[in-house]
C-alpha positions in Angstrom: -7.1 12.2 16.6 -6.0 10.6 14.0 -9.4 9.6 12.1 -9.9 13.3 12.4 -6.8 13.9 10.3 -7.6 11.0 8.1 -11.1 12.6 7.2 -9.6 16.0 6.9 -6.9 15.1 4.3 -9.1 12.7 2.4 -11.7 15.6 2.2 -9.2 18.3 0.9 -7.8 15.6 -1.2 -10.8 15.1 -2.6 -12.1 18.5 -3.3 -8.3 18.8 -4.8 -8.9 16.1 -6.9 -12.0 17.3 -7.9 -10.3 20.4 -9.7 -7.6 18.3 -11.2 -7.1 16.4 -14.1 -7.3 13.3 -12.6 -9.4 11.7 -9.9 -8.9 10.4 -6.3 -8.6 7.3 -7.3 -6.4 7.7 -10.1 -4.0 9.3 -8.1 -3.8 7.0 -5.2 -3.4 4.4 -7.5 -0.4 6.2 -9.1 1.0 6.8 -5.7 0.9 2.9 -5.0 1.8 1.7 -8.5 5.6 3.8 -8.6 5.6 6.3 -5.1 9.0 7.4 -5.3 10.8 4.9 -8.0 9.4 1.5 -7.4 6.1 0.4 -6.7 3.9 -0.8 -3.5 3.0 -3.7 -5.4 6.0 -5.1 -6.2 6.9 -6.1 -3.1 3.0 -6.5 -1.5 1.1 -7.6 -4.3 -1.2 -5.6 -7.0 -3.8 -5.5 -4.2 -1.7 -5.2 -1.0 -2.9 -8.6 -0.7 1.1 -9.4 0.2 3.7 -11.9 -1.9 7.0 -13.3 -2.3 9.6 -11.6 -3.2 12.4 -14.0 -3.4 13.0 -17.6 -2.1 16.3 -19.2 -2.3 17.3 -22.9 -1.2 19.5 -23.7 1.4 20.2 -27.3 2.6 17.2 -29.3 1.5 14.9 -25.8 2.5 13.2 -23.2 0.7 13.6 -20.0 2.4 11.3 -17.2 1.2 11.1 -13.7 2.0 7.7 -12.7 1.7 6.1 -8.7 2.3 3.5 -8.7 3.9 -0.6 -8.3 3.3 -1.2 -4.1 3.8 -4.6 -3.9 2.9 -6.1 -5.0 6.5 -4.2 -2.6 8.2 -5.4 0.6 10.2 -4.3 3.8 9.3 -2.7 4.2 12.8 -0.3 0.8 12.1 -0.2 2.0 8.1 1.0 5.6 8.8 3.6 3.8 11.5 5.0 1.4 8.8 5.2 4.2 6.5 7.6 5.9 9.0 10.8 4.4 8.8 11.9 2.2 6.4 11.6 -1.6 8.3 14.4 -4.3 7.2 14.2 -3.7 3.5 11.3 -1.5 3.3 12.8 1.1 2.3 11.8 5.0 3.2 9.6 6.5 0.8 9.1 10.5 2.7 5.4 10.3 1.7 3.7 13.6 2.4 0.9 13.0 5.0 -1.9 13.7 2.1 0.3 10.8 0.0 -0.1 8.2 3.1 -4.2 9.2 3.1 -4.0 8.4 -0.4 -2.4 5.6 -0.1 -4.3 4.3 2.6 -7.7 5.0 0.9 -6.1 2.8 -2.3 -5.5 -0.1 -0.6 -8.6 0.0 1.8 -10.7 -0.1 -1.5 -8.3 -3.0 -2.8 -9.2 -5.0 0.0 -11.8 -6.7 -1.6 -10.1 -7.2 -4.4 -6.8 -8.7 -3.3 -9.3 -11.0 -0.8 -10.9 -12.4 -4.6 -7.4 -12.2 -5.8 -6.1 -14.7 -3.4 -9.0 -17.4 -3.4 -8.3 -17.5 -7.0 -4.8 -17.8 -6.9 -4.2 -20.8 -4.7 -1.4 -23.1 -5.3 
């Protein structure tokens, strides 16, 4: 059921987009870059790839609070994550057609943010 509503919005997206002034790809990147006042990857990396937020000492121990990595998920545990806002995640009320967009984004960022952190080891 839902890769049938996955292909479905994807496809009118697409033919959407196709009459627009901007692509598929522009747009989901938009949608990811600032969805509703501050951007995906700001908390989970340009790629999804996941990154520290913060880190503060306490004692003699670095504590970090890192989001996690968003490009490897399915669009079954995406669109669940998406639903509520989780510990400081906040709620975003994407539009189903927004979370397709969203999820087709970071599914082709995948192999980037994979690249991304090889390269960026500390």
């Amino acid at each position: 059921m839902h890769i049938i509503l996955f292909i479905s919005l994807l496809f009118t997206g697409y033919v959407y987009a196709n009459e627009s002034f901007i692509s598929s790809d522009e747009y989901a990147k938009m949608l990811y870059k600032n969805p509703r006042g501050i951007g995906c990857h700001k908390c989970h990396g340009e790629h999804g790839e996941g990154k520290e937020i913060s880190s503060y000492i306490s004692g003699n121990n670095k504590i970090s609070l890192i989001a996690p990595r968003i490009n490897n998920l399915s669009i079954k545990r995406f669109r669940k994550a998406l639903e509520k806002g989780k510990r400081l995640m906040p709620e975003y009320f994407l539009t189903d057609v927004e979370k397709v967009y969203l999820y087709y984004y970071l599914t082709k960022q995948k192999k980037k943010g994979v690249e991304f952190a090889k390269n960026n080891k500390k």
